[in-house]
C-alpha positions as CSV (number, residue, x, y, z in Angstrom):
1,X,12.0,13.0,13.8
2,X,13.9,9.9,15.3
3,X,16.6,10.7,17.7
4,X,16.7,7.3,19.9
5,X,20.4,5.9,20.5
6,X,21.2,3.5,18.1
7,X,20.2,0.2,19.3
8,X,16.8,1.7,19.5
9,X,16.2,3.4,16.2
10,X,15.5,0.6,14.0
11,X,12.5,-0.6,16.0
12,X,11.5,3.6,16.6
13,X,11.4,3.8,12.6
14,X,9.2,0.4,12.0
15,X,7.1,1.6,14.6
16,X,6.8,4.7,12.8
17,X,6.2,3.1,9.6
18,X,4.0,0.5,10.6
19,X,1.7,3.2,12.1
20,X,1.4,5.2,8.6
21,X,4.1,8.1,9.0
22,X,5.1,8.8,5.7
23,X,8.3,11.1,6.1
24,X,10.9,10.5,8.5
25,X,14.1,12.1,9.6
26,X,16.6,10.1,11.2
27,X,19.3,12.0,13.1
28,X,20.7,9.3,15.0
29,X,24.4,8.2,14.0
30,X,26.1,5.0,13.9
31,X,23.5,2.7,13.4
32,X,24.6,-0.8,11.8
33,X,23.9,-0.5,8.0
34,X,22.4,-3.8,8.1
35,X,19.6,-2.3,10.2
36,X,19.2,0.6,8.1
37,X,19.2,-1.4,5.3
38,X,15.8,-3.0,6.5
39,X,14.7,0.7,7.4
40,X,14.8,1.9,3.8
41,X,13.3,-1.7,2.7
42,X,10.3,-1.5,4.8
43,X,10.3,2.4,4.4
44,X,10.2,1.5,0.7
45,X,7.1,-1.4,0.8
46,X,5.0,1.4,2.5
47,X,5.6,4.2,0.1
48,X,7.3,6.2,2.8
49,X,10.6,8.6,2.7
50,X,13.3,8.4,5.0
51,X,15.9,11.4,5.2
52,X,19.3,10.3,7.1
53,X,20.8,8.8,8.8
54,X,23.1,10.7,10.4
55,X,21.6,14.2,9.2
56,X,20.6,17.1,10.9
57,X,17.0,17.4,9.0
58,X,15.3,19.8,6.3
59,X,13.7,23.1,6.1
60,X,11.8,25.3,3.8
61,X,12.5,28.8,5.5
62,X,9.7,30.8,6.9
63,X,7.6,27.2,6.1
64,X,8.9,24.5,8.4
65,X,11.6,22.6,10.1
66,X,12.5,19.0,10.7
67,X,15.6,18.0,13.2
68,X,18.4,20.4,14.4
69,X,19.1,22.3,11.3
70,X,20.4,25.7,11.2
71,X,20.7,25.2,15.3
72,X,19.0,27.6,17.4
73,X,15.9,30.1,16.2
74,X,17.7,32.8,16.2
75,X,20.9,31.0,14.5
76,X,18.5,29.5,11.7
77,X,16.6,32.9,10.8
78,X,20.2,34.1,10.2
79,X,21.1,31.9,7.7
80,X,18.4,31.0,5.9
81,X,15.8,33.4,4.2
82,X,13.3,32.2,2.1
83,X,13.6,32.1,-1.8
84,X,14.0,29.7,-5.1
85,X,17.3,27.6,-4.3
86,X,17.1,23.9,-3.3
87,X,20.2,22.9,-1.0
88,X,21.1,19.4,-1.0
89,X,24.3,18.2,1.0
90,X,25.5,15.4,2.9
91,X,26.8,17.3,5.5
92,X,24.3,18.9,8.1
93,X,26.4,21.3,9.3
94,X,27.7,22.4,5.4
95,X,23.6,22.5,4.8
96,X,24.3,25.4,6.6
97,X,27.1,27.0,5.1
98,X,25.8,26.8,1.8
99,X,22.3,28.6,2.8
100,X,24.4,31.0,5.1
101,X,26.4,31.8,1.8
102,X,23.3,31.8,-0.8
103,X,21.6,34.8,2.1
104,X,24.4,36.4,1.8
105,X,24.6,37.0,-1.8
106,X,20.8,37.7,-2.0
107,X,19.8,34.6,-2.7
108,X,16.9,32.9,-0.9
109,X,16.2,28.8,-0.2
110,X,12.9,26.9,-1.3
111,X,13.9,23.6,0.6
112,X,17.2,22.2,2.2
113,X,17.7,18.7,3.0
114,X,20.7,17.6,4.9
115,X,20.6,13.5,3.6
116,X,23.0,12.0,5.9
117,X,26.7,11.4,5.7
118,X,26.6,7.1,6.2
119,X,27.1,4.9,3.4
120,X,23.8,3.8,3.3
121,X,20.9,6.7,3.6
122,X,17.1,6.7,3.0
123,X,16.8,9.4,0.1
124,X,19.6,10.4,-2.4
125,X,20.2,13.3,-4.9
126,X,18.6,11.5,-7.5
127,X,15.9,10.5,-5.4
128,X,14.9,13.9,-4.2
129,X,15.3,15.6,-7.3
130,X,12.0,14.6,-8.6
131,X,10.4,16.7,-5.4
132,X,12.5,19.4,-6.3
133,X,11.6,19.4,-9.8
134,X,7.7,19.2,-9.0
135,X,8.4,22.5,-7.0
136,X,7.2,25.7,-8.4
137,X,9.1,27.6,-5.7
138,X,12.4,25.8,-6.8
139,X,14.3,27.4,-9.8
140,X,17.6,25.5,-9.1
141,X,19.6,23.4,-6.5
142,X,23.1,24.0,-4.7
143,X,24.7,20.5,-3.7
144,X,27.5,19.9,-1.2
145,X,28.9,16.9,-2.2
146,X,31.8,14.4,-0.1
147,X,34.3,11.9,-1.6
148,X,32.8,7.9,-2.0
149,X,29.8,6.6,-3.4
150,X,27.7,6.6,-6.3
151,X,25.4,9.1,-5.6
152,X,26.9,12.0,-7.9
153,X,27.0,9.7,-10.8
154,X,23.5,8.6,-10.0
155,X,22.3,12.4,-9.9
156,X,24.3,12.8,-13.7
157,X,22.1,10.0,-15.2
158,X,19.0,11.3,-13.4
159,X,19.5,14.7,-15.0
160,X,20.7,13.2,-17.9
161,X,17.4,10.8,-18.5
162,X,15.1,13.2,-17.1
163,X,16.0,16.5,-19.2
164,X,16.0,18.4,-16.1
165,X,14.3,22.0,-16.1
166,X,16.8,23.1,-13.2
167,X,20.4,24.0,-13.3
168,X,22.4,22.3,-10.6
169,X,25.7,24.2,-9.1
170,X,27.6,21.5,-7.0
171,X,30.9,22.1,-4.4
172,X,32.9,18.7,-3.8
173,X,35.0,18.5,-0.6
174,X,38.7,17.2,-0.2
175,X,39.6,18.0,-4.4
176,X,42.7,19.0,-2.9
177,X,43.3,15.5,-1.3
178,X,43.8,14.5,-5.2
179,X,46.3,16.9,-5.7
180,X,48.8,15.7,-2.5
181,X,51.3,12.9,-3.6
182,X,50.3,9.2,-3.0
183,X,46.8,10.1,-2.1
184,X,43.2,9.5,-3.9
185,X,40.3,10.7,-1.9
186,X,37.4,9.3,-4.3
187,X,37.7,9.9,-7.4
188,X,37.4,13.6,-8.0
189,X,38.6,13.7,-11.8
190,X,35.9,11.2,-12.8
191,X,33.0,12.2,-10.9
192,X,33.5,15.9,-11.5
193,X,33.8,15.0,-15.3
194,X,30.4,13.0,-14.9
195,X,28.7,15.9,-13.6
196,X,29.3,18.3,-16.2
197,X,28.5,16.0,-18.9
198,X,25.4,15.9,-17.4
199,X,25.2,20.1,-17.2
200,X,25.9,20.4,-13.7
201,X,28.4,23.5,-13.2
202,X,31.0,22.4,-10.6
203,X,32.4,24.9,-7.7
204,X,35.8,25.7,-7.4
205,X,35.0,26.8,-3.4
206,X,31.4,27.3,-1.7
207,X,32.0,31.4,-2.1
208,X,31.4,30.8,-6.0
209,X,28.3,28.8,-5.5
210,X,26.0,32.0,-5.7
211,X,27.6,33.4,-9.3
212,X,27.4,30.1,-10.8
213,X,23.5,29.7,-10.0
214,X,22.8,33.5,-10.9
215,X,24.5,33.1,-14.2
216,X,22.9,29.5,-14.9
217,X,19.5,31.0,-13.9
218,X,20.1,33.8,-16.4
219,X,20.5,31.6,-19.5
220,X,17.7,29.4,-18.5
């Protein structure tokens, strides 16, 4: 886990790399994206996996935990319990909120990855979905998704080209942003059109998340 200010991360992570570490979380924020540009490059040449930056970490309940995830012990046993959803979002603390909300309803977490909120980030959906898909313990995912980028789209063709065994039940932030006068907040219409093309039920608020995946899981 790399948590060095930002002037210092980019030599912490090639210093990791170059010494054979083979997954890395990267909490740190504001780091020039030219520097982590050559992060995920090198990261990339030495068959390593990079999660953030700007994330708060993974964790497979009960299993293990990388970064500040779920805060404090006691916090973290609270909201996560162990079970058959993955969570992917790119927002640590809404990693969270969705797993806080799946316990809730009865409904357990295999893995959750919190990928990082910048523009450019070590490991996407699509890029994690694979792991996810290799995972007995994982019967289907929960995404919490933010406006900008391509990564949505790029989880639609992955899903799409890949004939995926696991339903997918995904929350986008700011839709209402779409619906105020003068104002587009990336894309909504589009993207959420994309995604269920490619079979991916789509939220209407994080409460619904739960239904959506027990009633996907049923017709699988």
């Amino acid at each position: 886990v790399v948590s060095v200010p930002p002037r210092f991360t980019k030599d912490a992570v090639f210093e990791a790399l170059e010494n054979g570490i083979q997954l890395i979380v990267v909490v740190t924020e504001n780091i020039p994206r030219r520097e982590v540009a050559q992060m995920v490059e090198l990261a990339n040449l030495r068959g390593a996996r990079i999660i953030g930056p700007n994330c708060l970490g993974m964790i497979s309940p009960e299993e293990a935990k990388m970064g500040g995830v779920g805060g404090p012990a006691a916090n973290t046993r609270q909201a996560y319990a162990k079970g058959h959803i993955g969570v992917m979002s790119r927002s640590g603390g809404m990693t969270t909120e969705i797993a806080s909300t799946l316990t809730a309803a009865g409904l357990g977490q295999s893995t959750c990855v919190s990928i990082g909120g910048d523009a450019i980030i070590g490991t996407t959906y699509a890029e994690l979905m694979p792991l996810f898909e290799a995972d007995p313990e994982t019967h289907a995912i929960a995404i919490y998704s933010e406006p900008g980028g391509r990564m949505e789209a790029e989880l639609a063709e992955w899903i799409q080209a890949n004939n995926s065994r696991l339903p997918v039940v995904a929350f986008m932030a700011g839709r209402f942003m779409d619906e105020m006068k003068g104002m587009r907040f990336g894309h909504h219409d589009g993207k959420i059109k994309r995604m269920e093309a490619a079979g991916i039920s789509v939220a209407e608020r994080i409460e619904e998340i739960p239904a959506l995946l027990r009633k996907r899981l049923e017709e699988v």
